[in-house]
Steps between C-alpha positions, in 0.01 A plus 500: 500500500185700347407876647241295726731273671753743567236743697341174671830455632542825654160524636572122695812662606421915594162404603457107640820508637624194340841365509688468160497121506143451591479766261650377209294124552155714445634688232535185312189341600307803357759498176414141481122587484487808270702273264292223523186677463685766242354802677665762776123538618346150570109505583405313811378191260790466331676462865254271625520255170908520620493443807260214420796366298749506743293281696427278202883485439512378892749818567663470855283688754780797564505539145113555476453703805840733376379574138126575679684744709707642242184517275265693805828795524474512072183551497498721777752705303295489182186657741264190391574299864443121512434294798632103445408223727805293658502137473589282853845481589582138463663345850774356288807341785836529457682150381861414465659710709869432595545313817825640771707195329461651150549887571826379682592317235435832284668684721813267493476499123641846548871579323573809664444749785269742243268207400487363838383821702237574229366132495508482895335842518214396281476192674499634888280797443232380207535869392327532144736534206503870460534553802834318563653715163384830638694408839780754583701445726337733772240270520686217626531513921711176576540570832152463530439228229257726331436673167294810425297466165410849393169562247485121484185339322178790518751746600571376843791517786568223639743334765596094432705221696808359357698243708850529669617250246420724216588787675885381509492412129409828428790656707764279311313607203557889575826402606585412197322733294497857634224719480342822647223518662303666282633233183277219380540180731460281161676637186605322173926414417525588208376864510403537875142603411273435717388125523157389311238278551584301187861501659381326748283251367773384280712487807288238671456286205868482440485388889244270475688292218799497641312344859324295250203546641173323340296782474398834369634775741469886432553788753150504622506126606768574770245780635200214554735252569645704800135533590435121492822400718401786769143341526658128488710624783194627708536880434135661526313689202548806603867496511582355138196760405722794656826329332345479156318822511164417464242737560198276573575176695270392244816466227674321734239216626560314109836413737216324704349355279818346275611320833208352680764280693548844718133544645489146540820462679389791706164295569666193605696725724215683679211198454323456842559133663138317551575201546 
């Protein structure tokens, strides 16, 4: 990493107040840049003929609107400040998500106590992956069927649902494996280090072969998939928006909008009789 980056770095931390993985991603967006353009002090052309690129190359829409962010804090840094347009959030919906039948079936594909309480956890709650490894046990309250996600996504506390169900695999799961409270809910065999998020995405695709399930399933499908089968079931936006953790209710209308079947259900329920 050159002189430059290293200070950028700090200055996003000490002075933006920016967490190290957010951190890290506009680190190397700018490293990507200065390499590309071979220079530690792009001028505001050179950006724009970039940026222009990105689009050209028909880069995702986070990926454009994160390097323009990362780019606006470099050159903030460097004192010669840039100001770059954002292009409009596509209104993509969410497809293929795994009906109650399949996350049973996932759930079922399970070969022990560990592997069942982390895939019924992820499954009940739709927590985000980093959030389930940075569980501790502390955070679980199954006499209430709730967890407590501390500094979850944008640094935020937050109380979720789990079910009764999942609630009792968890207790045979601390049965069997004793912990403190203040120990990791989630931790590797081998070592006992705390469990990762590539852990866990190799966990479910292990499970979804041996369900033999037709599709591709990763640890953030169970989150909208939870979200899906709440709204199928009738739950209201609000409440899968407080489950999920969604700031704006905004995030969670694409729910809406991936199962029209819902507001039309909920038409044919209400519809006035004229006739």
């Amino acid at each position: 990493m050159s002189r430059e980056l290293n200070q950028f770095e700090k200055f996003l931390l000490v002075h933006k107040g920016i967490g190290m993985v957010t951190l890290k991603g506009y680190n190397d967006s700018v490293r990507r840049l200065t390499r590309a353009l071979k220079t530690d002090e792009p001028s505001h052309e050179q950006i724009t003929d970039y940026i222009v690129g990105m689009h050209e190359k028909k880069y995702s829409y986070s990926h454009i609107v994160n390097t323009s962010l990362a780019i606006e804090w470099y050159m903030q840094f460097t004192v010669n400040p840039i100001k770059l347009g954002r292009p409009k959030k596509p209104k993509h919906i969410i497809k293929d998500t795994l009906t109650e039948a399949e996350v049973t079936m996932l759930i079922a594909s399970s070969k022990n106590i560990r592997e069942k309480a982390i895939i019924s956890l992820l499954a009940y709650s739709g927590i985000r992956n980093k959030e389930l490894c940075e569980l501790r046990v502390c955070d679980v309250n199954l006499g209430d069927n709730m967890l407590r996600v501390l500094e979850g996504k944008g640094k935020k506390d937050r109380l979720i649902n789990i079910s009764g169900d999942c609630s009792r695999i968890l207790i045979n799961y601390l049965n069997y494996y004793q912990r403190r409270p203040d120990d990791y809910l989630f931790t590797t065999l081998n070592k006992n280090n705390k469990y990762g998020t590539s852990d866990l995405r190799k966990l479910v695709n292990v499970l979804k072969n041996r369900a033999k399930i037709n599709k591709r399933i990763y640890p953030h499908l169970l989150r909208h998939s939870l979200a899906t089968n709440l709204l199928k079931r009738g739950a209201n936006i609000t409440l899968i928006q407080r489950q999920l953790g969604h700031v704006f209710i905004e995030t969670t209308m694409v729910y809406l909008r991936s199962y029209p079947q819902r507001i039309q259900n909920e038409y044919n329920l209400y519809i006035p009789s004229y006739i």
